[in-house]
N, CA, C and O of each residue as an XYZ file, in Angstrom:
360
protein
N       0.843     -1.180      0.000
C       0.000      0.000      0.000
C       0.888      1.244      0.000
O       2.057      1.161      0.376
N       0.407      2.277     -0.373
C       1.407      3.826     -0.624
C       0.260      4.480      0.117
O      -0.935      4.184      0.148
N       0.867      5.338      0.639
C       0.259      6.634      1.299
C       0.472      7.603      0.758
O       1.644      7.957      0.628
N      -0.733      8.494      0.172
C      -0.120      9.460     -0.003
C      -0.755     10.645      0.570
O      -1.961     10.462      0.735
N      -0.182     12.241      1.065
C      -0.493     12.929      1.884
C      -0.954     14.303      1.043
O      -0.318     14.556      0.020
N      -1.923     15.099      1.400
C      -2.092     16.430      0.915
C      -0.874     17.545      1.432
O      -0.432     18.592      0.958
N      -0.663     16.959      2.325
C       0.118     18.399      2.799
C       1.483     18.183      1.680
O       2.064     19.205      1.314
N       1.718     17.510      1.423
C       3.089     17.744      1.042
C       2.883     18.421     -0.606
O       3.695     19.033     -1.300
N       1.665     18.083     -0.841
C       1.621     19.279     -2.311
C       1.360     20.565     -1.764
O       0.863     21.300     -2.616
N       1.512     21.108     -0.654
C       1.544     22.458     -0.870
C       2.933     23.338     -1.075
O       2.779     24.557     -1.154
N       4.287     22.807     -1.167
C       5.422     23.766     -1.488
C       5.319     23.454     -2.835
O       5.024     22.356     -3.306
N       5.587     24.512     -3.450
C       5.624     25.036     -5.152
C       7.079     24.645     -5.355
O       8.054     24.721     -4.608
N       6.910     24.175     -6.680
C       8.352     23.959     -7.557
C       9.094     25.345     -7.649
O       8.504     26.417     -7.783
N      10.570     25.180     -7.554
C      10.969     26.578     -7.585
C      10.897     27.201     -9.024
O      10.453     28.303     -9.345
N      11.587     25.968    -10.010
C      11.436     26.324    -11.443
C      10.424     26.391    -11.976
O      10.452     26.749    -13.153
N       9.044     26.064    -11.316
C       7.786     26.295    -11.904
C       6.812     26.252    -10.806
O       6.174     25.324    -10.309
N       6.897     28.002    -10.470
C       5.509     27.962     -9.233
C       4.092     27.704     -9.221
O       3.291     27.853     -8.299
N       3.843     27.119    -10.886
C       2.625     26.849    -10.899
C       1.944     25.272    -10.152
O       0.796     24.952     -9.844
N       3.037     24.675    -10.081
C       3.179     23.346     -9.911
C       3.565     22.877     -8.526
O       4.474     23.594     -8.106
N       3.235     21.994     -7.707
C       3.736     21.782     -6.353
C       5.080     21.131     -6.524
O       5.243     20.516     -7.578
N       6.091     21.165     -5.641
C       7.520     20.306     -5.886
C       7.585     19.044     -5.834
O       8.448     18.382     -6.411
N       6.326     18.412     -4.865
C       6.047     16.875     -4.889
C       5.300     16.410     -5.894
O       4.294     17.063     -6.168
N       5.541     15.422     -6.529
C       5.207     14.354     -7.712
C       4.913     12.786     -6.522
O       5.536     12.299     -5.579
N       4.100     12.576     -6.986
C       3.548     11.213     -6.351
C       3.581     10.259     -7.785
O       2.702     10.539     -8.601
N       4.410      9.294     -8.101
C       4.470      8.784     -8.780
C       3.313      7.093     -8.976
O       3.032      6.181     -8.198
N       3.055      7.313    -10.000
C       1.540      6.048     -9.883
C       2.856      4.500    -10.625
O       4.050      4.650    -10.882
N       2.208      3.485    -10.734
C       2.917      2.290    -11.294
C       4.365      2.563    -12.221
O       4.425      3.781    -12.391
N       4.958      2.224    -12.552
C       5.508      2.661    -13.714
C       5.210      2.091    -15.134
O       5.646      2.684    -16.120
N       4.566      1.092    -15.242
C       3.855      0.769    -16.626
C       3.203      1.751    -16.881
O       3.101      1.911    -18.098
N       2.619      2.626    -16.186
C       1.338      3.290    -16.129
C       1.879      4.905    -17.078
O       1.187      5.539    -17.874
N       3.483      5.242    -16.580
C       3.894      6.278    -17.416
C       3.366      8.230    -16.490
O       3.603      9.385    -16.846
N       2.576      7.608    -15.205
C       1.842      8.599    -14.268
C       2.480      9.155    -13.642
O       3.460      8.587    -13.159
N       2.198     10.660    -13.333
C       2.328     10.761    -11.736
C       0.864     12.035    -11.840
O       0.084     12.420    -12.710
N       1.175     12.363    -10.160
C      -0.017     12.988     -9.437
C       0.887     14.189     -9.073
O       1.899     14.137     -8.373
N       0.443     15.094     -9.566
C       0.895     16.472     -8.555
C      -0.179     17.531     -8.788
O      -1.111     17.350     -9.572
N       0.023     18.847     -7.942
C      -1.204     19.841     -7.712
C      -0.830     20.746     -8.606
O       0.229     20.632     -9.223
N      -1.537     21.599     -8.750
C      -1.653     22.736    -10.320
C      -1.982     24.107     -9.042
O      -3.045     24.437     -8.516
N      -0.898     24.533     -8.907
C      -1.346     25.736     -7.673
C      -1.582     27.032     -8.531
O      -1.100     28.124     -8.232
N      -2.118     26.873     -9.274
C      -2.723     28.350    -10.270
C      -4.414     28.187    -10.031
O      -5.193     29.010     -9.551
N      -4.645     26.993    -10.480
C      -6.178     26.850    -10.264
C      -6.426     25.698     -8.757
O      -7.609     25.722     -8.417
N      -6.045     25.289     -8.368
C      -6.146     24.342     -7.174
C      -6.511     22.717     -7.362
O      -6.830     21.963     -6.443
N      -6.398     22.395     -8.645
C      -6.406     21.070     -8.980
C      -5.769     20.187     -8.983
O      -4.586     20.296     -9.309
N      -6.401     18.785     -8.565
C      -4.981     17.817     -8.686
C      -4.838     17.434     -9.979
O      -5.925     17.548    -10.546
N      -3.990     17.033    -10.701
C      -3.942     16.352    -11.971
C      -2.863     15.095    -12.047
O      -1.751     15.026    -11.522
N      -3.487     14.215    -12.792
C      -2.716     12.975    -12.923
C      -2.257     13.099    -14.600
O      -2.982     13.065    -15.595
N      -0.715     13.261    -14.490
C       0.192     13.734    -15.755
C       0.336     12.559    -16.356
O      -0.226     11.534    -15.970
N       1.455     12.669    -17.803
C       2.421     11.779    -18.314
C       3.809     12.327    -17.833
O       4.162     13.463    -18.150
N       4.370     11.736    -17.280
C       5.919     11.802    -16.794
C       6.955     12.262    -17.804
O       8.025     12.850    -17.650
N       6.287     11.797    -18.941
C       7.423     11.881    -20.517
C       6.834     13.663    -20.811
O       5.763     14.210    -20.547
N       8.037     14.140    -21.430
C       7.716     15.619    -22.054
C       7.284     15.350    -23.222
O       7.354     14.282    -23.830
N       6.781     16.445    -23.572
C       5.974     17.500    -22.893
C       4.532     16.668    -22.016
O       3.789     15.760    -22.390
N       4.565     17.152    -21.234
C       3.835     16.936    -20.101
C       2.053     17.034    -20.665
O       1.526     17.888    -21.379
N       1.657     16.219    -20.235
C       0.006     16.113    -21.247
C      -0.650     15.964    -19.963
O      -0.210     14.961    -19.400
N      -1.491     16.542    -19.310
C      -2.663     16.164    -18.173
C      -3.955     14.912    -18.721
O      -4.571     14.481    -19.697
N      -3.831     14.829    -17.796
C      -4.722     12.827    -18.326
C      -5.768     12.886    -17.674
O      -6.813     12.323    -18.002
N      -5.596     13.620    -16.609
C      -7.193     14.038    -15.445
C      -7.493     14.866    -14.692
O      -6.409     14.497    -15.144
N      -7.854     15.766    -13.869
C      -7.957     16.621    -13.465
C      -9.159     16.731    -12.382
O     -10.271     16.578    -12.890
N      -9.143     16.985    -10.874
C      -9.965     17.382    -10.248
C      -9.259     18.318     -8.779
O      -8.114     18.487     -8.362
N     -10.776     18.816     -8.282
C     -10.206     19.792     -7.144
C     -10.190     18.980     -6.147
O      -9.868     19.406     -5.038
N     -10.609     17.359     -6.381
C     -10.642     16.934     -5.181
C      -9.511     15.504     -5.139
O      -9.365     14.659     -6.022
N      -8.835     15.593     -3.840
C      -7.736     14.740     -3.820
C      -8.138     13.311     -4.096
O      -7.539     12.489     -4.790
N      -9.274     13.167     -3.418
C      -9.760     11.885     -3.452
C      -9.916     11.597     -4.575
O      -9.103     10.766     -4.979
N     -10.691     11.961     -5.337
C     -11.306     11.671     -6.840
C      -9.973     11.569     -7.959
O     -10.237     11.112     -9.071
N      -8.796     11.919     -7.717
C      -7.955     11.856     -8.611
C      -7.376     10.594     -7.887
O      -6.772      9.957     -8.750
N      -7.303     10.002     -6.771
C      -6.972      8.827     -5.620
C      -7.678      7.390     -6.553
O      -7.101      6.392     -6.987
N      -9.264      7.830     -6.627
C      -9.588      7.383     -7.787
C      -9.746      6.917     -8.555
O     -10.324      5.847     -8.746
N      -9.279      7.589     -9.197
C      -8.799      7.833    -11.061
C      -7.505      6.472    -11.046
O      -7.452      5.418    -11.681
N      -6.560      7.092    -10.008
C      -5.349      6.231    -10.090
C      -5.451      5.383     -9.932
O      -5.172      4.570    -10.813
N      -5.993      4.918     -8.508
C      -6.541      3.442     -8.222
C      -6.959      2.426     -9.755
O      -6.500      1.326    -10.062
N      -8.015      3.309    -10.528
C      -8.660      2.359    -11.313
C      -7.184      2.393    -12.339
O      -6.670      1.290    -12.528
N      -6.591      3.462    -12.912
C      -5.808      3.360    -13.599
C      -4.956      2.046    -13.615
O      -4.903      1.107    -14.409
N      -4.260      2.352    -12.350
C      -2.906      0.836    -11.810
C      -4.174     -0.962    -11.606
O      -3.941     -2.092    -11.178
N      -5.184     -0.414    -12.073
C      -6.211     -1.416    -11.395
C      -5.762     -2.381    -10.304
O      -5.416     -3.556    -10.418
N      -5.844     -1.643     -9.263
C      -5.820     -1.501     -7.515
C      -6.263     -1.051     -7.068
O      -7.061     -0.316     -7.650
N      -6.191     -1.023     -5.270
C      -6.775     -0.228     -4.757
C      -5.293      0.181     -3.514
O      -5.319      0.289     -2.288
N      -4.250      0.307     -4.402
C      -3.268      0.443     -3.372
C      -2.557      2.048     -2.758
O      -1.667      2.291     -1.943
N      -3.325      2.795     -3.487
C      -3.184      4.022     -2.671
C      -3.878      4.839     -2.049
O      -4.453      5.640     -2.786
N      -4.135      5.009     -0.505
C      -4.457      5.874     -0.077
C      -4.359      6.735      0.558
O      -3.174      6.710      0.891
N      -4.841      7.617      1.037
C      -4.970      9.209      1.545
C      -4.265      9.259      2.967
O      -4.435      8.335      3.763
N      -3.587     10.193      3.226
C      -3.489     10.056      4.769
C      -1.926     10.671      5.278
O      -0.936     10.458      4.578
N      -1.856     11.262      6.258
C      -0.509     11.916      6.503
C       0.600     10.519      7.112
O       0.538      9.828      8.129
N       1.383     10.537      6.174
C       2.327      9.536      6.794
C       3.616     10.466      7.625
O       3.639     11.696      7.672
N       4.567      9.615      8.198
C       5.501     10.232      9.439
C       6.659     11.358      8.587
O       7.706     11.819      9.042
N       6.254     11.508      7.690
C       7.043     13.283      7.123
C       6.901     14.155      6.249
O       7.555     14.846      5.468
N       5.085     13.792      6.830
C       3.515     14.957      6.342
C       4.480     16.434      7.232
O       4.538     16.626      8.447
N       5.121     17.266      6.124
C       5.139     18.226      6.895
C       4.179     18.966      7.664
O       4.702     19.760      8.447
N       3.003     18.937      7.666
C       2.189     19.403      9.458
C       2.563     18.613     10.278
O       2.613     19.068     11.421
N       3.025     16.981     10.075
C       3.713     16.817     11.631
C       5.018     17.012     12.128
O       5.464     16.787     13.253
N       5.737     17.612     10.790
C       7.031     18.434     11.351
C       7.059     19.645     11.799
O       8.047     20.176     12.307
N       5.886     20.193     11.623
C       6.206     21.650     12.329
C       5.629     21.511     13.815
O       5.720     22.452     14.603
């Protein structure tokens, strides 16, 4: 199972503040990852390969949780602050 946490998409990429710095990467057959779009507040599930193509898009974490799930056809990721969710480092 993978955990993955909201808090950690909130620091912005430095080279691109539109984008959070964390990438949550989905299977690798799959060619995915998950990161936040901090211009409009959406999550989106990318292609990893450039140029970068959005594959899905929602405001809600869960629903892109989802998306992925069915994508990797699993149910092996879910939601939840694991031990270096920065809110439990501060």
């Amino acid at each position: 199972m993978s955990r993955i946490c909201e808090h950690e998409f909130e620091a912005k990429d430095r080279r691109d503040p539109r984008y959070s710095l964390v990438e949550f990467d989905l299977a690798a057959r799959t060619g995915l990852t998950i990161r936040k779009n901090h211009e409009d507040g959406y999550y989106e599930i990318v292609l990893i390969k450039q140029p970068r193509e959005v594959k899905y898009r929602n405001v809600s974490l869960e629903k892109v949780v989802q998306m992925a799930n069915f994508l990797e056809d699993s149910n092996d990721i879910q939601i939840g602050c694991g031990l270096l969710c920065p809110n439990k480092m501060r």
